[in-house]
N, C-alpha and C positions, 0 to 999 in steps of 0.2 A: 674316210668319213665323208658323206655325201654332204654335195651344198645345200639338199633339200631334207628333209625329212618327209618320208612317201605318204606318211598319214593326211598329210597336210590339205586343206582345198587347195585349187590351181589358184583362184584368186589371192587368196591368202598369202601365197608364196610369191606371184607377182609382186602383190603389193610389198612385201617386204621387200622383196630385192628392188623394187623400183625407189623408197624410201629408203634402202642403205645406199644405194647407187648417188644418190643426190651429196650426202655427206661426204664420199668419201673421193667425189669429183672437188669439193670446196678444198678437202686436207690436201688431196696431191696435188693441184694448179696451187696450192698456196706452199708445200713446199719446192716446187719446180720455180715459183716467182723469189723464192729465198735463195736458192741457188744461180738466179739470173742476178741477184744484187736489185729488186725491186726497190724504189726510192721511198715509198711511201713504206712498205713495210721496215725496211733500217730504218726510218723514223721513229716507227712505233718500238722494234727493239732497242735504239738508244734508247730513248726515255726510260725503261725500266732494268738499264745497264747491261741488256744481251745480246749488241750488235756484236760485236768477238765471235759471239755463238753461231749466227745467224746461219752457217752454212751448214752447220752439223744440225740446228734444228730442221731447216730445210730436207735435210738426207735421212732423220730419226721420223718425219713426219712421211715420205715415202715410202720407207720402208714398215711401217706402222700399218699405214695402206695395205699395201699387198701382204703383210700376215694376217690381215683381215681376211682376205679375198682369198686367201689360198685354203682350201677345205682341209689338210690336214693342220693346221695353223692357226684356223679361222676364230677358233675357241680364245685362245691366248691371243691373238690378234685384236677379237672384240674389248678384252682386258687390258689390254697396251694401247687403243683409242679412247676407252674410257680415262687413261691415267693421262695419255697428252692430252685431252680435251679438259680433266682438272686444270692442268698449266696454262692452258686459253684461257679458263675462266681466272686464274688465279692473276695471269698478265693484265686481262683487263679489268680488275678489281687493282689491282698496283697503280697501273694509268689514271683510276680516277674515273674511268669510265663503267657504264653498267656493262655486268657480262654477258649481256643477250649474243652476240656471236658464238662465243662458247657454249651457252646453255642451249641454242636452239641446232648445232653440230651435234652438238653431244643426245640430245633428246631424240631425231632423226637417226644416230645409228641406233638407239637402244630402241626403239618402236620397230624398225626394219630387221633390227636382229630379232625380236621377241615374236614379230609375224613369221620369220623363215626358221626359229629355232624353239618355237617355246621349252622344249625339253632340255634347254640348258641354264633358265630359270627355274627346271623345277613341276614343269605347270604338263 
């Protein structure tokens, strides 16, 4: 399966891949700083009882990544950051806090997927 779809403008395709590029550098630097034992982020996953976790969501959020990235995977990839991007928002609706992180991760891959794939909306 091609990363592109050949109908596509050239802009068009930049722009999505430049708009998925941005989210999906925030998910892996933010699980590679979970797997360093970042201080601020064990902060946040104490408070809503998932430091334990913290290493395996670190490793789940890498590899979520790269089944994005990877074109025969990219399908099921897009679907498996949509569902950790829930749990962002879901974490920061627990904390107390608004989920603008989550929502504005999450909006950034589905804009970027939808400019380099629309034919997997349908469209």
């Amino acid at each position: 399966m091609p990363l592109f779809e050949p109908h596509l403008s050239k802009i068009r395709r930049l722009s999505g891949l430049i708009i998925s590029i941005l989210p999906s550098l925030v998910l892996f630097f933010s699980g590679i700083m979970k797997l360093g034992g970042a201080e601020q982020l064990a902060g946040s996953l104490e408070s809503i009882n998932l430091l334990q976790y913290m290493e395996v969501i670190g490793v789940i959020e890498i590899l979520v990544v790269i089944a994005y990235w990877v074109p025969r995977f990219s399908n099921i990839g897009f679907f498996l950051v949509c569902c950790f991007c829930g749990g962002i928002i879901v974490g920061e609706l627990s904390m107390g806090n608004f989920p603008l992180p989550g929502l504005m991760v999450t909006t950034l891959f589905f804009i970027g997927t939808f400019l380099r794939k629309p034919g997997m909306f349908g469209f």
